[in-house]
C-alpha positions as CSV (number, residue, x, y, z in Angstrom):
1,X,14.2,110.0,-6.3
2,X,15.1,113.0,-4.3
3,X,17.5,116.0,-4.5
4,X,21.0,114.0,-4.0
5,X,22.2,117.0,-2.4
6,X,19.5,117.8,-0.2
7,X,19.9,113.9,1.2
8,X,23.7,114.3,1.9
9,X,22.9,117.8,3.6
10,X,25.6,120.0,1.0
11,X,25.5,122.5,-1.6
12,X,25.6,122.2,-5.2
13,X,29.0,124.1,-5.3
14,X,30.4,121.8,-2.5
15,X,33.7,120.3,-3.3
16,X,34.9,116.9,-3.4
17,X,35.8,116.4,-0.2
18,X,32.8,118.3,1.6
19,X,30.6,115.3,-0.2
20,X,33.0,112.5,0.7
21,X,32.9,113.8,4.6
22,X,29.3,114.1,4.3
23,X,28.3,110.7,3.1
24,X,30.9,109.1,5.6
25,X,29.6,111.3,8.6
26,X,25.6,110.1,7.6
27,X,27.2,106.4,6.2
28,X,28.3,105.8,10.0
29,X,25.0,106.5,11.6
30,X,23.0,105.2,9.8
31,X,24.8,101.8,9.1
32,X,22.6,98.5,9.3
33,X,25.1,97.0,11.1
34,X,24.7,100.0,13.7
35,X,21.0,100.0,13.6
36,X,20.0,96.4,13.9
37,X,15.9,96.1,13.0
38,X,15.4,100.1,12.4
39,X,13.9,99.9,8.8
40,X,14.2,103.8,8.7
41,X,17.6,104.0,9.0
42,X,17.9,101.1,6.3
43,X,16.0,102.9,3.6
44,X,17.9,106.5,4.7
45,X,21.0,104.5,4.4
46,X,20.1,102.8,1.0
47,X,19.2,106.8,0.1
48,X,22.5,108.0,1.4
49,X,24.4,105.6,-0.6
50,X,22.9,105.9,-3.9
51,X,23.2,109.9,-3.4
52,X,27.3,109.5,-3.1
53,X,27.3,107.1,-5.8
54,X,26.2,109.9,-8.3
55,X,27.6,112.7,-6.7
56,X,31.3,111.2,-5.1
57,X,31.7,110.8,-9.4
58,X,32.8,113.8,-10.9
59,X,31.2,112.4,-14.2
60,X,28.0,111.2,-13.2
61,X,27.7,114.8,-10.9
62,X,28.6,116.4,-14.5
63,X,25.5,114.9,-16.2
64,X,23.2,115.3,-13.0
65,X,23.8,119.0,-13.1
66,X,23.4,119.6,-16.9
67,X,20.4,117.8,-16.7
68,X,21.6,115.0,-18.8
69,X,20.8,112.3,-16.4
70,X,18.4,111.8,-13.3
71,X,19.1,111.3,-9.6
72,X,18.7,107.8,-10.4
73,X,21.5,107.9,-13.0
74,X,19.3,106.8,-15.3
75,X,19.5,109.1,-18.8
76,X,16.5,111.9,-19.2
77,X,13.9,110.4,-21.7
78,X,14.4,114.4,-23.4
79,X,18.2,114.2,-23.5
80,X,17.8,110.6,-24.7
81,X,15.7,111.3,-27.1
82,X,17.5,114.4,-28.9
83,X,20.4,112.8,-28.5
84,X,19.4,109.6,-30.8
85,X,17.3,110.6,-33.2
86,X,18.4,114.8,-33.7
87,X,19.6,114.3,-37.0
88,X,20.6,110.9,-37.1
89,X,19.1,109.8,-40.5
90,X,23.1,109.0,-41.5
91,X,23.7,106.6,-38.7
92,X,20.5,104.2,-39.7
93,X,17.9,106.3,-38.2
94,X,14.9,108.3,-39.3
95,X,13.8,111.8,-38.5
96,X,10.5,111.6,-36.7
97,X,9.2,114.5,-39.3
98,X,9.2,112.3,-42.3
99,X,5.6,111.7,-43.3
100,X,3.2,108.5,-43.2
101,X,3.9,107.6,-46.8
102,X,7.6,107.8,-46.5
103,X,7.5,105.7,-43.3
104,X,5.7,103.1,-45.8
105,X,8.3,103.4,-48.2
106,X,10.7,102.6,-45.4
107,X,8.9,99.8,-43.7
108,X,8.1,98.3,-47.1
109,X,12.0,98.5,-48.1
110,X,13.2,97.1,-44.7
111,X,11.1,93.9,-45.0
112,X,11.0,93.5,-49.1
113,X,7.7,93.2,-51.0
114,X,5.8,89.9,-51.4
115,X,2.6,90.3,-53.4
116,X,2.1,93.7,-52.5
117,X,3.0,93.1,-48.8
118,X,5.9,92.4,-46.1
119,X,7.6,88.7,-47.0
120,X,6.3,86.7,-44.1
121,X,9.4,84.7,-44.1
122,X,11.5,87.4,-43.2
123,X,12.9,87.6,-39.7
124,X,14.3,90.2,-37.9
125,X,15.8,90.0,-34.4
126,X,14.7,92.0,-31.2
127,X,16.9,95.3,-30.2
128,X,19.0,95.0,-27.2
129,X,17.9,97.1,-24.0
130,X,20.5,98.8,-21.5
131,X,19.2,99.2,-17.4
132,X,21.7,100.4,-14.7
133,X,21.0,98.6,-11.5
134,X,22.4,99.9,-8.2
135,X,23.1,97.5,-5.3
136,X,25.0,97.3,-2.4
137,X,28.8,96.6,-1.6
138,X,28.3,93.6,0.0
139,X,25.8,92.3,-2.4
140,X,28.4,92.5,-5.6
141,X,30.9,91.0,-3.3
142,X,28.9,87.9,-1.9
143,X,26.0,87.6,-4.3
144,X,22.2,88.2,-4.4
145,X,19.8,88.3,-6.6
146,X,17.7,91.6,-7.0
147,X,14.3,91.9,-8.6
148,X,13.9,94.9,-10.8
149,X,10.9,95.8,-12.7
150,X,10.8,96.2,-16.6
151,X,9.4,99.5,-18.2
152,X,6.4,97.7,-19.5
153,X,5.6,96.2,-15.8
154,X,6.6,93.0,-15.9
155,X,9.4,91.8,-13.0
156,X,12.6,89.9,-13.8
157,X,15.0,88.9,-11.1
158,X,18.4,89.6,-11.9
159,X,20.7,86.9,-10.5
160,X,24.2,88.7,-9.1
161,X,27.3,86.8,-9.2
162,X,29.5,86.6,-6.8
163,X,32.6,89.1,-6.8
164,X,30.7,91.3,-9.9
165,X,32.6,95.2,-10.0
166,X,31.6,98.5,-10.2
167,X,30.4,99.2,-14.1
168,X,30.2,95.3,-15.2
169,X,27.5,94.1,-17.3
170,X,25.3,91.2,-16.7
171,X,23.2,89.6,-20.1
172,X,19.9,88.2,-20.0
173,X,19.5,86.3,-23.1
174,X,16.3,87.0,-24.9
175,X,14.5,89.5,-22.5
176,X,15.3,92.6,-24.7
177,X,13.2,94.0,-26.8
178,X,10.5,91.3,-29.2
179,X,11.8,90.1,-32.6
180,X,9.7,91.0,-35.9
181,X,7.5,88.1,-37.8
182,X,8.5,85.3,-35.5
183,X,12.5,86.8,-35.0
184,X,14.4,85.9,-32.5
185,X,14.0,88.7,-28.9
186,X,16.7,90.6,-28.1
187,X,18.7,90.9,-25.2
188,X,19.2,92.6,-21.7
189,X,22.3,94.4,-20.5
190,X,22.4,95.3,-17.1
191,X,25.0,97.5,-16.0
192,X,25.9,97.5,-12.1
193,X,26.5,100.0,-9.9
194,X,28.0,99.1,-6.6
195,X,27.4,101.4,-4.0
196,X,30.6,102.6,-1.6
197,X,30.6,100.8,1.8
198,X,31.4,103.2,5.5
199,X,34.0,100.2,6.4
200,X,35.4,97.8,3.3
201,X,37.2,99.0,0.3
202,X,38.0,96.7,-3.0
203,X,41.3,96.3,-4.3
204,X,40.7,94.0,-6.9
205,X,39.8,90.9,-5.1
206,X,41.1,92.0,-2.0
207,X,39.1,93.8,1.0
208,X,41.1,96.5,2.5
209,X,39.5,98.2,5.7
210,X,41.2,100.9,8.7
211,X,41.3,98.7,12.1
212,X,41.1,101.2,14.9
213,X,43.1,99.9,17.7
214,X,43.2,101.7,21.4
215,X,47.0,102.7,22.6
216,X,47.3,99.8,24.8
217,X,45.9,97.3,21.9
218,X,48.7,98.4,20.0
219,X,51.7,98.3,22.8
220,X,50.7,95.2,24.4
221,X,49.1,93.2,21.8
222,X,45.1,92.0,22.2
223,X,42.7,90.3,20.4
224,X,39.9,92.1,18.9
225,X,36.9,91.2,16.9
226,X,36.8,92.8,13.3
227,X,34.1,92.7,11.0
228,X,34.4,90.6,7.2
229,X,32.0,90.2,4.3
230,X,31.6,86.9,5.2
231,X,30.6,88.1,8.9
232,X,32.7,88.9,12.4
233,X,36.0,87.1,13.3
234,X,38.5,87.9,16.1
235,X,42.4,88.8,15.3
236,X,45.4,89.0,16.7
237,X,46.8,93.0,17.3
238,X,51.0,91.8,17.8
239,X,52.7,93.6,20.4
240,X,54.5,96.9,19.9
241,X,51.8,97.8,16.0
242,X,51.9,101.1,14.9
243,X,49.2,102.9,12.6
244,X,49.9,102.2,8.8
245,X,50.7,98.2,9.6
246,X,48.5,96.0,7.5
247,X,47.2,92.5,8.9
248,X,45.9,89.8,6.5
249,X,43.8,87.6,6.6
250,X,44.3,85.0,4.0
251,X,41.3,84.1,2.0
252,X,38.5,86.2,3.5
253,X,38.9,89.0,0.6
254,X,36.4,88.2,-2.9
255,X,36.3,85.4,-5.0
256,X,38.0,85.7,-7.7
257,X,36.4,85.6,-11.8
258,X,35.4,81.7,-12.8
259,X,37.2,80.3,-10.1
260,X,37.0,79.2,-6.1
261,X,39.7,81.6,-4.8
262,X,39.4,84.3,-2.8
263,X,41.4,87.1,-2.2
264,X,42.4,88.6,1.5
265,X,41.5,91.0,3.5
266,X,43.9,93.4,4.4
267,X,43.1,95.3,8.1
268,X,45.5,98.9,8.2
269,X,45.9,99.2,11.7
270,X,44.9,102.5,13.1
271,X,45.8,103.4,16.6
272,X,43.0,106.0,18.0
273,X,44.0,108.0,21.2
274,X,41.2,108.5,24.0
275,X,38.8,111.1,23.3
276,X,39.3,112.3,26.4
277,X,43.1,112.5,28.1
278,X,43.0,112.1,31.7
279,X,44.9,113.0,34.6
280,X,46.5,109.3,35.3
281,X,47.1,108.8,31.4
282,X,49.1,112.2,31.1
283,X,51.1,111.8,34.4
284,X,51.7,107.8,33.1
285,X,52.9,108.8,29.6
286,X,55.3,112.1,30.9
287,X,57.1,110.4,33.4
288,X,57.3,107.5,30.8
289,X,58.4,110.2,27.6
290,X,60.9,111.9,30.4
291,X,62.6,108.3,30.6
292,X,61.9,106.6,27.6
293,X,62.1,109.2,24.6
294,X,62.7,108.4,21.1
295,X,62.6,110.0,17.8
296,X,60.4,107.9,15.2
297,X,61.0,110.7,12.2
298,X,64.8,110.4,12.9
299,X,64.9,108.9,9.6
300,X,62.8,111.8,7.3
């Protein structure tokens, strides 16, 4: 994978905030939803994404810079390796400089002697393996199922359930690593990432999104169309809605764990002024200000 930095376009001594207004500035134009059919601007956007989701966590950015992990998030083979078996003979491990003979004397110990060999009746389970799978936000929230590729080759689809968070494990029974004289395989862990969306938000099984609205929208009322994760769907902007008010819309949030509920979606109204202010909108709202003023921070 590329230089995260170098495909959000910042520094490594960028702050915070210079990385969050990065990814949203590239997250916006590059948006499937923006670029219907352009498989460029998918894969930037799927490169975009999984760049923010190592650097927008101060952890994960940590471990990318001390070299501890790659820009995958996946940990360095090195770093893994020093890490496990660097003096580790207490915790059940061996040092890698103990001679042939004493790895005999180990392997013969581990499975027990049997005229002069191994016992063939004793059985020892596979080791469990550990993968981190990135997907999308609206994958976790809806469901897919993703094929990844094991390190020996094969593929395994991974099934995705509905409403699965950020840092959840998924098991796969018996695809870890093989058992020893007919012992039973061990078992997958796969550990999601869910990559940020430019538009939705999670709040635990809600979906909380900003809702620009235009000034008149907002005085007069309007119907407008706002995106879901279950697709597009018109609402109702009441008369007289200021920035800050929250719509909901019962049921379209996530399905919640084991059961057929969803939560809502919650739409924070957010009134955006022309980008421009012309001449007929400026006379309108001074004569209107010169007969109609108000204080709304009378009560701060």
């Amino acid at each position: 994978m590329d230089d995260p930095y170098a495909i959000l376009g910042v520094k490594k001594e960028s702050s915070e905030e210079e990385i969050r207004r990065a990814y949203r500035k590239l997250a916006k134009k590059l948006h499937p939803d923006l670029n219907p059919g352009d498989k460029k601007s998918e894969e930037q956007f799927k490169k975009v994404s999984a760049a923010y989701d190592l650097l927008g966590d101060a952890e994960k950015r940590a471990k990318f810079d001390k070299g501890e992990i790659d820009a995958s998030g996946a940990e360095r083979q090195e770093h893994k390796f020093y890490k496990e078996y660097a003096g580790t003979h207490d915790a059940g491990r061996y040092s890698t400089d103990a001679g042939v003979d004493d790895l005999g004397d180990i392997f013969s110990d581990l499975f027990g002697r049997h005229r002069g060999g191994a016992r063939p009746d004793f059985k020892i389970g596979g080791g469990d393996v550990r993968y981190k799978l990135a997907i999308e936000f609206l994958e976790a929230v809806n469901g897919a199922t993703k094929r990844v590729t094991l390190p020996e080759g094969a593929p395994l689809d991974v099934k995705i359930p509905e409403g699965v968070k950020d840092g959840q494990s998924i098991r796969l029974r018996g695809k870890g690593q093989p058992g020893v004289n007919g012992g039973p395989a061990g078992d997958a862990f796969v550990e999601i990432a869910v990559l940020p969306h430019p538009v939705f938000r999670r709040d635990g099984d809600d979906i909380v999104m900003d809702l620009p609205v235009t000034l008149d929208e907002a005085v007069l009322g309007a119907k407008v169309e706002t995106p879901t994760i279950s697709g597009r769907l018109r609402v109702t902007i009441p008369e007289g809605s200021s920035s800050g008010q929250t719509l909901r819309l019962r049921h379209k949030g996530v399905k919640s764990g084991g059961g057929n509920k969803h939560g809502d979606q919650k739409c924070i109204i957010k009134i955006v002024s022309p980008a421009k202010i012309d001449d007929d909108l400026r006379t309108f709202m001074e004569s209107w200000r010169a007969a109609h003023s108000y204080n709304p921070r009378a009560h701060l």
